[in-house]
PyMOL Python script that loads the backbone (N, CA, C, O; Angstrom):
from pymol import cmd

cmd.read_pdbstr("""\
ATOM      1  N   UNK A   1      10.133-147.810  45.019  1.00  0.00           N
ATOM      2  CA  UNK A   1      10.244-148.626  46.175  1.00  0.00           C
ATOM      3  C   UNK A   1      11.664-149.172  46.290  1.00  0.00           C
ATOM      4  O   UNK A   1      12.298-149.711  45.382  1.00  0.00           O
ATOM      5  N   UNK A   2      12.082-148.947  47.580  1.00  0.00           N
ATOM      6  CA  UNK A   2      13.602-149.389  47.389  1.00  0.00           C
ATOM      7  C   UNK A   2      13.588-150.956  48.171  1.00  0.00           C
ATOM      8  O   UNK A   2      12.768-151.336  49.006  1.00  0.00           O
ATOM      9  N   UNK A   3      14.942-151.839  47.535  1.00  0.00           N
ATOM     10  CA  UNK A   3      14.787-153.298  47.976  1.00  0.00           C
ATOM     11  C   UNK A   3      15.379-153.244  49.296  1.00  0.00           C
ATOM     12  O   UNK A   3      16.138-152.411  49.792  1.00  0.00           O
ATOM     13  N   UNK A   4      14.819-154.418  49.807  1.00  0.00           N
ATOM     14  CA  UNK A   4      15.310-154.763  51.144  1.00  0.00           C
ATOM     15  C   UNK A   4      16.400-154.984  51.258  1.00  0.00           C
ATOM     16  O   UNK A   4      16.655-156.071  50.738  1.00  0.00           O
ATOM     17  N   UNK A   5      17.408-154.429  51.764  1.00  0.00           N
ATOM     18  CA  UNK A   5      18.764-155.627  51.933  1.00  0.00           C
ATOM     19  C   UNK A   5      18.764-157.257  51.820  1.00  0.00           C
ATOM     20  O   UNK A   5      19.295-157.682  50.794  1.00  0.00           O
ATOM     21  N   UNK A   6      18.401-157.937  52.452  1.00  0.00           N
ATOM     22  CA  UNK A   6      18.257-159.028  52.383  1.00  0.00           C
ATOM     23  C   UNK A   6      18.063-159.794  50.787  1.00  0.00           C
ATOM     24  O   UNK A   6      18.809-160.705  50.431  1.00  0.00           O
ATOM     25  N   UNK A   7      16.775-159.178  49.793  1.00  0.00           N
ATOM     26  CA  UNK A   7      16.702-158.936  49.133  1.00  0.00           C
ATOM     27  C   UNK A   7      18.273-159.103  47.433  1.00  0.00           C
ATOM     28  O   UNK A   7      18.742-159.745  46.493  1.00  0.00           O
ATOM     29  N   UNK A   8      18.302-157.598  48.505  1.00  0.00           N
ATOM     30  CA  UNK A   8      19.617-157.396  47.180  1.00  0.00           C
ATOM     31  C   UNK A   8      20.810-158.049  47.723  1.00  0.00           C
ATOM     32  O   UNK A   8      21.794-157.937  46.992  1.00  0.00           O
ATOM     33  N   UNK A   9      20.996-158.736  48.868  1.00  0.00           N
ATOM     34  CA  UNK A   9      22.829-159.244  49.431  1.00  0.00           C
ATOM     35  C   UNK A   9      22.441-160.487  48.286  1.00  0.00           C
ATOM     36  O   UNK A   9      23.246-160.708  47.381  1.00  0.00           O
ATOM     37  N   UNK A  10      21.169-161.276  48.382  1.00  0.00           N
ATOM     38  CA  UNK A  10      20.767-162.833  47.824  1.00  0.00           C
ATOM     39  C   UNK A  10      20.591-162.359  46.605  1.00  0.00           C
ATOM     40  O   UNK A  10      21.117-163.256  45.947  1.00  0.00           O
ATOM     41  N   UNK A  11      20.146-161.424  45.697  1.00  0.00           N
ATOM     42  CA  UNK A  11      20.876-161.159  44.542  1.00  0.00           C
ATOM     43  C   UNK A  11      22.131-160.977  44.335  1.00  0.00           C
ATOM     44  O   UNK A  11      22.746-161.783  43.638  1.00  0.00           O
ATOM     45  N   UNK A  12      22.640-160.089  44.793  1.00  0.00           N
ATOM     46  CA  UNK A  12      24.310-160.454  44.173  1.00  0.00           C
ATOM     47  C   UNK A  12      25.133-161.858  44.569  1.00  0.00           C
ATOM     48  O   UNK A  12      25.879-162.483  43.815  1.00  0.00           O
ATOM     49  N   UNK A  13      24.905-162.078  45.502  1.00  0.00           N
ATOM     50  CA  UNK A  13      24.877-163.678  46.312  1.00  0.00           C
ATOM     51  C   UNK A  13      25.308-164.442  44.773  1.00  0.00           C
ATOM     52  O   UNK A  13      26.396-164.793  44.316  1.00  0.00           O
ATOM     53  N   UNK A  14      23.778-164.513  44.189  1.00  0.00           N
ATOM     54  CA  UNK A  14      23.190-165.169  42.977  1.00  0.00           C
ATOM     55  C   UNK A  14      24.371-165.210  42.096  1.00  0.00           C
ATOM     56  O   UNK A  14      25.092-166.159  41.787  1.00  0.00           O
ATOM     57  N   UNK A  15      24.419-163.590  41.661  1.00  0.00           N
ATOM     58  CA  UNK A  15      25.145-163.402  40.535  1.00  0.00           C
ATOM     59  C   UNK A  15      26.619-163.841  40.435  1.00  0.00           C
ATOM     60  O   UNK A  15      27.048-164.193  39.336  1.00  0.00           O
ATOM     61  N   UNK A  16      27.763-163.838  41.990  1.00  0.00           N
ATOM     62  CA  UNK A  16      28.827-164.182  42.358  1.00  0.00           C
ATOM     63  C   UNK A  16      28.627-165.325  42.192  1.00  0.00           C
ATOM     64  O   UNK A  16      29.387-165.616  41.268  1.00  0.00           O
ATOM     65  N   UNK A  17      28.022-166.318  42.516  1.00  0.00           N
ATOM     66  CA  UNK A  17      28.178-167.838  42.356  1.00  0.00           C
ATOM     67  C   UNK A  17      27.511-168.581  40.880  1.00  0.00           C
ATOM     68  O   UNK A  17      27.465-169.748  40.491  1.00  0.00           O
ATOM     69  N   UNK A  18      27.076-167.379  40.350  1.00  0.00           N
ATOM     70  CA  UNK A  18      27.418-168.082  38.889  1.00  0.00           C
ATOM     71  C   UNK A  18      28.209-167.422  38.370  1.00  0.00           C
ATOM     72  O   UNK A  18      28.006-167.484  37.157  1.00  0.00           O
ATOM     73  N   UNK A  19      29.084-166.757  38.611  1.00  0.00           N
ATOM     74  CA  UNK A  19      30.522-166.131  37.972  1.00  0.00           C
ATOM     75  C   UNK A  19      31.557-167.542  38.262  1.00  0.00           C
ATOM     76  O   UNK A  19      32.288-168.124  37.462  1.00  0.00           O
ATOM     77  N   UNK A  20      31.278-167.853  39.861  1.00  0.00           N
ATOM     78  CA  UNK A  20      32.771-168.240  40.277  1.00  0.00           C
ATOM     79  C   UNK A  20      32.281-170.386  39.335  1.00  0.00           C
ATOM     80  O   UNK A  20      33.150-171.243  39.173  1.00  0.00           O
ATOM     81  N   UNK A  21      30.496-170.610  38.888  1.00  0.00           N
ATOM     82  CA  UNK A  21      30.904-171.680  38.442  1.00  0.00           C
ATOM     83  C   UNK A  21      31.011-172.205  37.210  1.00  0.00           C
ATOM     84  O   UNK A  21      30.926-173.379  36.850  1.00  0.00           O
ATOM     85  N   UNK A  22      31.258-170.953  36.432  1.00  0.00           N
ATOM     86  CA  UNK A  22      31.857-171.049  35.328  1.00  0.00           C
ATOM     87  C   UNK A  22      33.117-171.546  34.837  1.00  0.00           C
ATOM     88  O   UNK A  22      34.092-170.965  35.314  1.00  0.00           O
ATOM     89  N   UNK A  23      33.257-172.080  34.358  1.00  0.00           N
ATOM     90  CA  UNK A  23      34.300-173.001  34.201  1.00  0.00           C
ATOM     91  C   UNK A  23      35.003-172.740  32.684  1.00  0.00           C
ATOM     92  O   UNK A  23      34.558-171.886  31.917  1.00  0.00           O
ATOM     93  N   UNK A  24      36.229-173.643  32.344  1.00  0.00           N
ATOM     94  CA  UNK A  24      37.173-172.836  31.462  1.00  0.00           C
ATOM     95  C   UNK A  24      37.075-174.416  30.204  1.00  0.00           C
ATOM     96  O   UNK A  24      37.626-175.484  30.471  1.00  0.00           O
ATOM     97  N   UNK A  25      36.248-174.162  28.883  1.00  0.00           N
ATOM     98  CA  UNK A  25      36.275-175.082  28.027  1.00  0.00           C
ATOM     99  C   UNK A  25      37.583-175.584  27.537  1.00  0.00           C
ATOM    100  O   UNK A  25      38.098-174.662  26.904  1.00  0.00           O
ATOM    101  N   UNK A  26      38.494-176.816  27.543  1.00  0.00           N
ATOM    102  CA  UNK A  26      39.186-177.123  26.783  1.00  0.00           C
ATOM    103  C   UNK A  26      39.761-176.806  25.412  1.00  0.00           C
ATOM    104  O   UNK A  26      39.225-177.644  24.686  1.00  0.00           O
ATOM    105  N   UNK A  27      40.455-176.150  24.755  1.00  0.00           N
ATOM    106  CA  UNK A  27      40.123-176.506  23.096  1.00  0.00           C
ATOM    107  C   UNK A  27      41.456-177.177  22.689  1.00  0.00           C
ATOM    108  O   UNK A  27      42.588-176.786  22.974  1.00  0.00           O
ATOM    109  N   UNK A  28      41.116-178.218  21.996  1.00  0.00           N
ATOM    110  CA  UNK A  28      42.193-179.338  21.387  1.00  0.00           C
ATOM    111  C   UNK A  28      43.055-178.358  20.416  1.00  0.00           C
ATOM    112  O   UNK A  28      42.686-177.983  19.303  1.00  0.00           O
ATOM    113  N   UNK A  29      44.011-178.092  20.919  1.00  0.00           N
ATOM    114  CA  UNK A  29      45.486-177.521  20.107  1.00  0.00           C
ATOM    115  C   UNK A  29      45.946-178.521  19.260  1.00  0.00           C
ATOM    116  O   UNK A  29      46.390-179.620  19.593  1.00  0.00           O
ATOM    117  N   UNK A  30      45.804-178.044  18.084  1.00  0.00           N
ATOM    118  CA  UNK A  30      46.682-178.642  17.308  1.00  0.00           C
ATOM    119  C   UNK A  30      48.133-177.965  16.336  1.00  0.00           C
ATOM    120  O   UNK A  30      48.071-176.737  16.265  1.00  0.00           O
ATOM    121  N   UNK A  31      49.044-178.421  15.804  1.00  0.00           N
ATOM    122  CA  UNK A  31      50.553-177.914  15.983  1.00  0.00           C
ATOM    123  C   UNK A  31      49.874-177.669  14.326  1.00  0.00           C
ATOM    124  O   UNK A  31      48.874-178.171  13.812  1.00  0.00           O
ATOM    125  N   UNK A  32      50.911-176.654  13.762  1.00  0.00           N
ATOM    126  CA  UNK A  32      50.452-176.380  12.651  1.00  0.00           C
ATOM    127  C   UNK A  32      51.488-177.629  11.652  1.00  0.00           C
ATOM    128  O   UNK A  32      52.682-177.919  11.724  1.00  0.00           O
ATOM    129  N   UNK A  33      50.611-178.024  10.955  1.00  0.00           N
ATOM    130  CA  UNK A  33      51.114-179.514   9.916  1.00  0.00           C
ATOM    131  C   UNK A  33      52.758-179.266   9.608  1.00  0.00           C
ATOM    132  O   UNK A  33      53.583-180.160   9.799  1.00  0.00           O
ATOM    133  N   UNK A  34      53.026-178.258   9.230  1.00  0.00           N
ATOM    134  CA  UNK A  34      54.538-178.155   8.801  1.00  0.00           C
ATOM    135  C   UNK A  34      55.612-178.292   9.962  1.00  0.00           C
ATOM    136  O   UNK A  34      56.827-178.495   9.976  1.00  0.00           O
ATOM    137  N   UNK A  35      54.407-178.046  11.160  1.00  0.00           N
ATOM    138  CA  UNK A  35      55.781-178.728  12.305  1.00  0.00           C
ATOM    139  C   UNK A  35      55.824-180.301  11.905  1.00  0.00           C
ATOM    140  O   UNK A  35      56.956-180.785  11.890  1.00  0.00           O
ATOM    141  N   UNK A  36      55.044-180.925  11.669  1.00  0.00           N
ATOM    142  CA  UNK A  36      55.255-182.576  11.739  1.00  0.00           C
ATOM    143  C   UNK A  36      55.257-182.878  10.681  1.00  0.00           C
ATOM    144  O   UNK A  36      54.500-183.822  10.453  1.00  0.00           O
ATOM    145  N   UNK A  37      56.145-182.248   9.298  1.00  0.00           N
ATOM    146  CA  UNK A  37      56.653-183.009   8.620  1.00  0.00           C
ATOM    147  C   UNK A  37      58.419-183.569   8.456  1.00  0.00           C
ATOM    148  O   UNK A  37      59.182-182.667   8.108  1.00  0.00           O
ATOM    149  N   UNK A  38      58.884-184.577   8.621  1.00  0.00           N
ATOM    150  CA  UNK A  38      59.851-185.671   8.367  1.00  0.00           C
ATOM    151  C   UNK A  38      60.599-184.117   7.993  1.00  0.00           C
ATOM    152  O   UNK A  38      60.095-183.060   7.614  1.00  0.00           O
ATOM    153  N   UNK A  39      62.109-184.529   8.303  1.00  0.00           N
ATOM    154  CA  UNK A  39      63.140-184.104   8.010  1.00  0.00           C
ATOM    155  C   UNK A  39      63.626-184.413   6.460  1.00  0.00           C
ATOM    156  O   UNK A  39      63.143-185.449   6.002  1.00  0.00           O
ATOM    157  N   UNK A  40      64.404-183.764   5.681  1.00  0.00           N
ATOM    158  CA  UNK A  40      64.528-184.408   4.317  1.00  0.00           C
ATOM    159  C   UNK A  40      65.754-185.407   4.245  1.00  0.00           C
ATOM    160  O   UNK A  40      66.725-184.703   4.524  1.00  0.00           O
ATOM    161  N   UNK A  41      66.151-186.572   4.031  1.00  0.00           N
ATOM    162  CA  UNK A  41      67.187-186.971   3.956  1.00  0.00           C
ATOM    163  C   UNK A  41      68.158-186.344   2.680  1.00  0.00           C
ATOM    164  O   UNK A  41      67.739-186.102   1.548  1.00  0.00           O
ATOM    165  N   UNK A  42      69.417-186.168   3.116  1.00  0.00           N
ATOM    166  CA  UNK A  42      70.019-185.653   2.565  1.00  0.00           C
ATOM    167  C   UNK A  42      70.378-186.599   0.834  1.00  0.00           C
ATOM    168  O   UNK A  42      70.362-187.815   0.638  1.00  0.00           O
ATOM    169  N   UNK A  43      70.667-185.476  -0.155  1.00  0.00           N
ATOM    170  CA  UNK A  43      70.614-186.189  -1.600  1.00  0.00           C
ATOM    171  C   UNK A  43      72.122-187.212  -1.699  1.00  0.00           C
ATOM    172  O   UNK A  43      73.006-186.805  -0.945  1.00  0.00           O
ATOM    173  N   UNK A  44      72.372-188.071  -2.270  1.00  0.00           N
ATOM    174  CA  UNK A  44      73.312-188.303  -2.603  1.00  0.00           C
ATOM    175  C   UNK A  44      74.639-187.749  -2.867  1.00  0.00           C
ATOM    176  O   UNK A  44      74.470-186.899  -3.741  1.00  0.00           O
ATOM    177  N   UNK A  45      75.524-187.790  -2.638  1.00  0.00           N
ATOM    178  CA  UNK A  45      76.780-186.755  -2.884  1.00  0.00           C
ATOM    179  C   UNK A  45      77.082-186.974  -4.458  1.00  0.00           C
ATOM    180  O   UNK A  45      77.067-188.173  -4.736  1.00  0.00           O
ATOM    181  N   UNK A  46      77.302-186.290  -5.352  1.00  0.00           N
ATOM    182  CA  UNK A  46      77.367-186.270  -6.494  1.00  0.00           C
ATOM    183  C   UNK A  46      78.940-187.283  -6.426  1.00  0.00           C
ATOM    184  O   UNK A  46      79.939-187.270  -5.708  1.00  0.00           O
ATOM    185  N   UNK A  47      78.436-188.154  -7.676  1.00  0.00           N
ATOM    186  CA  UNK A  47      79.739-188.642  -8.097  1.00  0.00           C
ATOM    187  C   UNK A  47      81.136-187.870  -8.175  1.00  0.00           C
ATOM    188  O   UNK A  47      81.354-186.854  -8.836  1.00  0.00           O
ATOM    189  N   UNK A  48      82.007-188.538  -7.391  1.00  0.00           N
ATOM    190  CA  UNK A  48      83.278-187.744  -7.167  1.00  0.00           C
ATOM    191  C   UNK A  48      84.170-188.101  -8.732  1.00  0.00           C
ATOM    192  O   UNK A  48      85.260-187.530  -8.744  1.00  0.00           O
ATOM    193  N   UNK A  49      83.960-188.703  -9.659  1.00  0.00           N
ATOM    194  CA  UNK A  49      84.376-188.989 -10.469  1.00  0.00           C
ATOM    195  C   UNK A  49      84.309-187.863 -11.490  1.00  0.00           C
ATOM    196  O   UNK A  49      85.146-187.349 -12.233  1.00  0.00           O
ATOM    197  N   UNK A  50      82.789-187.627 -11.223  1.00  0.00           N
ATOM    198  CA  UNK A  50      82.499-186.304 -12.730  1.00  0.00           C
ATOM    199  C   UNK A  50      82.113-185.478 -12.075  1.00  0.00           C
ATOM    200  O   UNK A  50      81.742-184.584 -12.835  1.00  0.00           O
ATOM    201  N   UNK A  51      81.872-185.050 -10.541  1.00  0.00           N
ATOM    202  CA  UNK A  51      81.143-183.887  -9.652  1.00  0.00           C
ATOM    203  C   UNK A  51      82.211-182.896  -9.822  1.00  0.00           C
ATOM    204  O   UNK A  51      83.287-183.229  -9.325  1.00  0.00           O
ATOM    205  N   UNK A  52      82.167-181.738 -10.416  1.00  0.00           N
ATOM    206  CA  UNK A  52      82.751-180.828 -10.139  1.00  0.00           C
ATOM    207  C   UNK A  52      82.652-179.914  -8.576  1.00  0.00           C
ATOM    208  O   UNK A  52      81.839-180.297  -7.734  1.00  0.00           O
ATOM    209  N   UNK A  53      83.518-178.742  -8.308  1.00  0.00           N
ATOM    210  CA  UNK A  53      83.794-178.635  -7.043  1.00  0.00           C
ATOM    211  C   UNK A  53      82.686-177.841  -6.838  1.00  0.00           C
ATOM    212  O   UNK A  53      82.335-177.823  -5.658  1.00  0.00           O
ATOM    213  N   UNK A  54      81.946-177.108  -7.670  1.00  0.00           N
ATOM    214  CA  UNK A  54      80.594-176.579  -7.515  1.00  0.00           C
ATOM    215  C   UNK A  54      79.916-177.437  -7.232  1.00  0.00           C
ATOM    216  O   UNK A  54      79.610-177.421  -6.040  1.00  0.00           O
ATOM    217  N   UNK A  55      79.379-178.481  -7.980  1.00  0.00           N
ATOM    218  CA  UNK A  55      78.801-179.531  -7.432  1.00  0.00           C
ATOM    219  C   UNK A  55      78.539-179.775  -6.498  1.00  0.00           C
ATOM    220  O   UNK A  55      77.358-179.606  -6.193  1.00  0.00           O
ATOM    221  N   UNK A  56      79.339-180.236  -5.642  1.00  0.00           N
ATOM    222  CA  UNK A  56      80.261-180.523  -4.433  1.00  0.00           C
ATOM    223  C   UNK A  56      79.947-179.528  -3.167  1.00  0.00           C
ATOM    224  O   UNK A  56      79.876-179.875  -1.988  1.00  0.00           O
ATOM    225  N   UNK A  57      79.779-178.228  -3.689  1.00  0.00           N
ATOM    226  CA  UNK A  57      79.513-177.029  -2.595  1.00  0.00           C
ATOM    227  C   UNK A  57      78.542-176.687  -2.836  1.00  0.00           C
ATOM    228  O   UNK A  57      78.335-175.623  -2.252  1.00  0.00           O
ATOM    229  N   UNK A  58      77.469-177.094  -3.602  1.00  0.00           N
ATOM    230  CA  UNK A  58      75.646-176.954  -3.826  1.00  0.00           C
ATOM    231  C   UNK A  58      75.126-177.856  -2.877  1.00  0.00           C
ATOM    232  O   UNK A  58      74.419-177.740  -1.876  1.00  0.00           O
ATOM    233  N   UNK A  59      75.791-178.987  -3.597  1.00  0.00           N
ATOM    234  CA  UNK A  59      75.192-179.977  -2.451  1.00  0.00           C
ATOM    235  C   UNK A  59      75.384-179.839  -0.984  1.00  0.00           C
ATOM    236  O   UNK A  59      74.489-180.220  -0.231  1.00  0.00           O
ATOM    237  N   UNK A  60      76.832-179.158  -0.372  1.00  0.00           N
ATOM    238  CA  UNK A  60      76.559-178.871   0.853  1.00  0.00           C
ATOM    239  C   UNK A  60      75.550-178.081   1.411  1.00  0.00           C
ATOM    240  O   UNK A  60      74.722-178.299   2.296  1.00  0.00           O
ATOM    241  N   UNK A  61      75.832-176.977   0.601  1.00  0.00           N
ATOM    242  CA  UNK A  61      74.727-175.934   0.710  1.00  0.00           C
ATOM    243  C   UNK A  61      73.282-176.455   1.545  1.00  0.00           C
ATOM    244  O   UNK A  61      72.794-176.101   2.618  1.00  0.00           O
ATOM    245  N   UNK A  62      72.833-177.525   0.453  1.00  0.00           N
ATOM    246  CA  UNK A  62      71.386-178.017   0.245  1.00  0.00           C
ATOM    247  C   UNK A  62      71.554-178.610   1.201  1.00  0.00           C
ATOM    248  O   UNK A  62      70.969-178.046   2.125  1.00  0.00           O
ATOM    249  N   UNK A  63      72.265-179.845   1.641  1.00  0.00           N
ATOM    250  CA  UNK A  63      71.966-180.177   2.789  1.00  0.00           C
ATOM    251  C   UNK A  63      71.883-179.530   3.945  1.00  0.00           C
ATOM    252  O   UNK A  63      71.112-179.919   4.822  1.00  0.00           O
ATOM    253  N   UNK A  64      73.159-177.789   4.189  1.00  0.00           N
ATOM    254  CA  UNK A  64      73.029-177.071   5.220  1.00  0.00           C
ATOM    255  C   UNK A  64      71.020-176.771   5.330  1.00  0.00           C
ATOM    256  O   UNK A  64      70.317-177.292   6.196  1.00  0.00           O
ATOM    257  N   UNK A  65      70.640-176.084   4.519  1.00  0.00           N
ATOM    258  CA  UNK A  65      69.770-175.990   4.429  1.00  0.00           C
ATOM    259  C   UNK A  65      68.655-176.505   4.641  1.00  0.00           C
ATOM    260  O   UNK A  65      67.702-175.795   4.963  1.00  0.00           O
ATOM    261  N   UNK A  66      68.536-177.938   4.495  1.00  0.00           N
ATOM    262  CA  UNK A  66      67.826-178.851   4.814  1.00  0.00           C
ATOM    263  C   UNK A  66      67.499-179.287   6.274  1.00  0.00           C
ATOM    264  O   UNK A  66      66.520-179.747   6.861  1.00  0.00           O
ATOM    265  N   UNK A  67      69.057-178.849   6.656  1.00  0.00           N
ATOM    266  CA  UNK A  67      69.249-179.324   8.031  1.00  0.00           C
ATOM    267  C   UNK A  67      68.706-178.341   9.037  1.00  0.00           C
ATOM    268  O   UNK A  67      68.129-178.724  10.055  1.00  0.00           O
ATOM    269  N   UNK A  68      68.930-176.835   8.691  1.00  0.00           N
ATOM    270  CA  UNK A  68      68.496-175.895   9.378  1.00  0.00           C
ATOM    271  C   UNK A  68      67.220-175.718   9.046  1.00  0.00           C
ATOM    272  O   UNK A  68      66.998-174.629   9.575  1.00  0.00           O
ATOM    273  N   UNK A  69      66.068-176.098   8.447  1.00  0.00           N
ATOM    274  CA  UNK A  69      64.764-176.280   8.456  1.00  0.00           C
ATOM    275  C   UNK A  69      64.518-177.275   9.058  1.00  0.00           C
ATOM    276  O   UNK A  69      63.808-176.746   9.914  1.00  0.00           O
ATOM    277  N   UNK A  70      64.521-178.285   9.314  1.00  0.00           N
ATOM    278  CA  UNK A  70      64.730-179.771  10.295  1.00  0.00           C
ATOM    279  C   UNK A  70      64.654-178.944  11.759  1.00  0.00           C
ATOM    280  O   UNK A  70      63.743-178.694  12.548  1.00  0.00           O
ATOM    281  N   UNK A  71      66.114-178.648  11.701  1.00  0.00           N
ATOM    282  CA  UNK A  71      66.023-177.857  13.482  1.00  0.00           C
ATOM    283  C   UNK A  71      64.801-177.059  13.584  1.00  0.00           C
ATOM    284  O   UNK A  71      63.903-177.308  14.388  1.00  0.00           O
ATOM    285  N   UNK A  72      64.793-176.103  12.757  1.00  0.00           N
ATOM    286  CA  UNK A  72      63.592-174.979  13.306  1.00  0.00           C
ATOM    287  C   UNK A  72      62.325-175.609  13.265  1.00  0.00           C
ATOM    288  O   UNK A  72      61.496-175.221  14.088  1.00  0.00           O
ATOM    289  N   UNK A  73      61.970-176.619  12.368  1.00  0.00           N
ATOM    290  CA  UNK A  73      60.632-177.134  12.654  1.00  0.00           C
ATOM    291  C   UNK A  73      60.759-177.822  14.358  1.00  0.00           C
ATOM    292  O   UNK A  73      59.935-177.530  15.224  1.00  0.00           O
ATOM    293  N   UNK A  74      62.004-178.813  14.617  1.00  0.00           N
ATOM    294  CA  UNK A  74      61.863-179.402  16.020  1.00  0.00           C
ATOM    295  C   UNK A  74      61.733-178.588  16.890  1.00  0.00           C
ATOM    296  O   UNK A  74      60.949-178.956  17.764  1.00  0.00           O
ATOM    297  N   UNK A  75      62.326-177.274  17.086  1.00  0.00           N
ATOM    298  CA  UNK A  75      62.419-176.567  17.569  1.00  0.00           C
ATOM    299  C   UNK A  75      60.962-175.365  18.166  1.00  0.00           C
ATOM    300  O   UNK A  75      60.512-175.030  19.262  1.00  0.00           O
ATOM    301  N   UNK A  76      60.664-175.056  16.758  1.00  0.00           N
ATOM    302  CA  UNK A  76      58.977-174.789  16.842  1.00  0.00           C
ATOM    303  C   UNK A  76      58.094-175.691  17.538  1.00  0.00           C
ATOM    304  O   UNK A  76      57.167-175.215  18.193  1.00  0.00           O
ATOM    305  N   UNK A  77      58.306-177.181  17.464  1.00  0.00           N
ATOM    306  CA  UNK A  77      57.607-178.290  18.387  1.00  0.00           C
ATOM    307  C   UNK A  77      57.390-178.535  19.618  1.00  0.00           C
ATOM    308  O   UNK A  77      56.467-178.934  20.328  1.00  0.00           O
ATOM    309  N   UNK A  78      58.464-178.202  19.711  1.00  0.00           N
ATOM    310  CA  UNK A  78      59.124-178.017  21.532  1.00  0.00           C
ATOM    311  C   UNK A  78      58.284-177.528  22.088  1.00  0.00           C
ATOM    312  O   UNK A  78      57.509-177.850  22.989  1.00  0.00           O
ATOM    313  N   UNK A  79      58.610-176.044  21.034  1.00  0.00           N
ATOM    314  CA  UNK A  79      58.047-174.397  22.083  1.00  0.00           C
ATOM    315  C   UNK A  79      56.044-175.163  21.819  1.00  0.00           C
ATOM    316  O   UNK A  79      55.375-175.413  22.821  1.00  0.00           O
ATOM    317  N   UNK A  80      55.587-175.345  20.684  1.00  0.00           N
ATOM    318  CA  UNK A  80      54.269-175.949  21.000  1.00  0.00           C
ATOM    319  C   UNK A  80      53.904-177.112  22.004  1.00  0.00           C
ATOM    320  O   UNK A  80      52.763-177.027  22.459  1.00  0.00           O
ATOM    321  N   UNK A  81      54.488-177.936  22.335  1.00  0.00           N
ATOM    322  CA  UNK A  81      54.722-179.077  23.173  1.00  0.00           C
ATOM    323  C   UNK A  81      54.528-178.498  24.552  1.00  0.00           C
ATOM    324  O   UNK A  81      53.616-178.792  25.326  1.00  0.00           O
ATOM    325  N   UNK A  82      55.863-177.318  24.836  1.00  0.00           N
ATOM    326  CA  UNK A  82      55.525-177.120  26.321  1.00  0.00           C
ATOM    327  C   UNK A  82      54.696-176.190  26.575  1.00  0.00           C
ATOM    328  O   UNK A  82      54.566-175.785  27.730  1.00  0.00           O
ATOM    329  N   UNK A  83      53.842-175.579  25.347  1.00  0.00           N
ATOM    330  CA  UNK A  83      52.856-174.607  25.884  1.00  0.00           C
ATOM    331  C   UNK A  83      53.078-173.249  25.619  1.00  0.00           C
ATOM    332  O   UNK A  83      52.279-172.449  26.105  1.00  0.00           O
ATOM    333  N   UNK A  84      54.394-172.667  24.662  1.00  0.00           N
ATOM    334  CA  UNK A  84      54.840-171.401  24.658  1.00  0.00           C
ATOM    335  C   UNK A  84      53.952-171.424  23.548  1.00  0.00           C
ATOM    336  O   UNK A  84      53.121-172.245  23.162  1.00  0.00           O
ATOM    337  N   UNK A  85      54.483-169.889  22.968  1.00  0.00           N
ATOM    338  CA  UNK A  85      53.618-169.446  21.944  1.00  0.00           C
ATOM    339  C   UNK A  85      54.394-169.776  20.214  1.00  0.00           C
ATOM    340  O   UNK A  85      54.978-168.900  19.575  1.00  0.00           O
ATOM    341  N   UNK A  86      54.200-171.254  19.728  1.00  0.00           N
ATOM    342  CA  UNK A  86      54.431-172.126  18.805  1.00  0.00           C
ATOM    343  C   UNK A  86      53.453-171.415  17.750  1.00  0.00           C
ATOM    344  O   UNK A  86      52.711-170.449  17.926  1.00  0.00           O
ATOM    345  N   UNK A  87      53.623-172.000  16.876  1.00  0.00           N
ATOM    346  CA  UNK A  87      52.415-171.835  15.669  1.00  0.00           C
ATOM    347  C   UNK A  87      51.335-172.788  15.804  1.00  0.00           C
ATOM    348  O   UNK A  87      51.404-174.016  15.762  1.00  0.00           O
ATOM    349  N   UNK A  88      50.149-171.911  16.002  1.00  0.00           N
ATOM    350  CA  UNK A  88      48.704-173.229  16.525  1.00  0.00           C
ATOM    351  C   UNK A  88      47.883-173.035  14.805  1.00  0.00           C
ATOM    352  O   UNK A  88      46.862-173.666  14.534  1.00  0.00           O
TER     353      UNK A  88
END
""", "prot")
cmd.dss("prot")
cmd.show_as("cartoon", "prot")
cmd.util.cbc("prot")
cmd.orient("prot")
């Protein structure tokens, strides 16, 4: 037996308007923990008295280093902040 038109338009009718009232769940993003940890403050500069010049150029080092993990975590924050593709 074949359906009436009427029939089948108010079925698909049906089926379109519970497509279109489906709706889009929230999910709470959260930033991955190593974006929000503190920057390191930099160590003390070795005594210039007994610091040798190695000394002296480790410690820059360490602080370069320190500093360029600092940026890339703020930086990673950002891009999570405005919605790009951050570490979730």
């Amino acid at each position: 037996m074949r359906p009436r038109p009427p029939v089948a338009a108010l079925s698909c009718a049906m089926l379109l308007a519970a497509c279109t009232s489906f709706s889009a769940v929230p999910v709470a993003r959260q930033p991955d923990a190593s974006l929000l940890l503190p920057c390191r403050d930099p160590a003390l500069v070795p005594d210039p008295d007994t610091a040798t010049d190695n000394d002296v150029a480790a410690e820059r080092i360490r602080v370069a280093e320190a500093y360029l993990a600092c940026k890339q975590r703020h930086d990673d924050l950002v891009t999570f902040v405005k919605g790009g593709a951050g570490r979730d």
